[in-house]
C-alpha positions in Angstrom: 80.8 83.4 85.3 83.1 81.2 86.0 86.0 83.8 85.1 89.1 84.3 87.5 90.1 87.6 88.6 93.6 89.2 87.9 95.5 90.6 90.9 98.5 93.0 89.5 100.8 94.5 92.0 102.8 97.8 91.6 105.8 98.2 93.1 107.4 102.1 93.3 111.5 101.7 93.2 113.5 103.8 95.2 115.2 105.1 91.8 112.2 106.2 90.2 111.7 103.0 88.7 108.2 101.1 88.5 108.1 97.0 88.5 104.7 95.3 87.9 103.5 91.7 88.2 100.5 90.1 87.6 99.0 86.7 88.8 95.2 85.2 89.0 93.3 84.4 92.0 92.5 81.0 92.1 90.5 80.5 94.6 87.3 80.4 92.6 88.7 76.8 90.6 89.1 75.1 94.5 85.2 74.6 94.0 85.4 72.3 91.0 89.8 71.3 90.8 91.4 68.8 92.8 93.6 70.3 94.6 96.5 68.7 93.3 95.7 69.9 90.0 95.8 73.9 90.4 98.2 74.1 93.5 101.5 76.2 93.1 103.9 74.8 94.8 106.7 77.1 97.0 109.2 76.0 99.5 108.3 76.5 103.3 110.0 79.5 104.9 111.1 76.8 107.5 112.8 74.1 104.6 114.1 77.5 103.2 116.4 79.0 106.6 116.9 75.1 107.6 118.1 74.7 104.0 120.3 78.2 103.9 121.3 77.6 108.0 123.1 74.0 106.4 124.7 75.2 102.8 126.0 78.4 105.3 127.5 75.7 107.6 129.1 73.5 105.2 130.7 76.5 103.4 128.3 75.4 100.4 128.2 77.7 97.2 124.6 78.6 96.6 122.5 80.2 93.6 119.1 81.2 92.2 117.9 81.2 88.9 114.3 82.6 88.1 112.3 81.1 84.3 111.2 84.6 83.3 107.5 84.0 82.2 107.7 80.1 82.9 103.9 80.3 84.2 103.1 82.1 80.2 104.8 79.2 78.9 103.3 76.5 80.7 101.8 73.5 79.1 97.8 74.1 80.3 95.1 70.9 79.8 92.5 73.3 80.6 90.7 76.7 79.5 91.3 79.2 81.6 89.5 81.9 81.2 90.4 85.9 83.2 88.5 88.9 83.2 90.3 92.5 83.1 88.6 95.3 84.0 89.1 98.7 84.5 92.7 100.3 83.7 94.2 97.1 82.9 91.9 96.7 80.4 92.1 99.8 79.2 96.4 99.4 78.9 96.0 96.2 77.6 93.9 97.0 74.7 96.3 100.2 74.5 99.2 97.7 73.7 97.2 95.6 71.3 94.4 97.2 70.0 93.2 93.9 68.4 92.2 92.4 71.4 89.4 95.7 71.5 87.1 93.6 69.6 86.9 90.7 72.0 85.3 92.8 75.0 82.3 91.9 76.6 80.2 93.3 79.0 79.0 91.9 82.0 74.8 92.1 82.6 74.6 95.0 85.4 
């Protein structure tokens, strides 16, 4: 109980290659976080194109950068706890067997 549930996409590239990510659904932590406290801030898609729409006008260079992993890395004041089930469990216990030993099973 109380546990937050993975969502992992798969994403099939034209070339054969395969590209995963994972993230957690946080919805469950609204009933008992402020909200200030577990929102992930984006940009809008509207600040975005009014954004792109000016540097484009002005002739301004423009670049993105992406923190590989920045949300692994991420200084946490909380527990956070995320169940795996099913093949992701299975893969993940596959990669490091050690973490075998700390499955439990849910009642039902």
């Amino acid at each position: 109980k109380g546990a937050l549930n993975p969502v992992d996409l798969v994403e099939f590239k034209r070339d054969g290659r395969v590209k995963g990510r994972s993230c957690v659904d946080g919805r469950p932590q609204q009933a008992y976080t402020l909200r200030e406290e577990c929102a992930s801030p984006t940009m809008a898609n509207k600040s975005l194109m009014i954004i792109t729409a000016i540097a484009a006008k002005e002739k301004q260079d423009v670049a993105t950068a992406d923190v590989a992993g920045a949300y692994l890395n991420a200084e946490m004041d909380r527990f956070v706890l995320v169940k795996f089930t099913g093949r992701a469990l299975e893969i993940i216990c596959e990669v490091n067997p050690s973490f075998t030993a700390r499955i439990r099973k849910e009642k039902g």
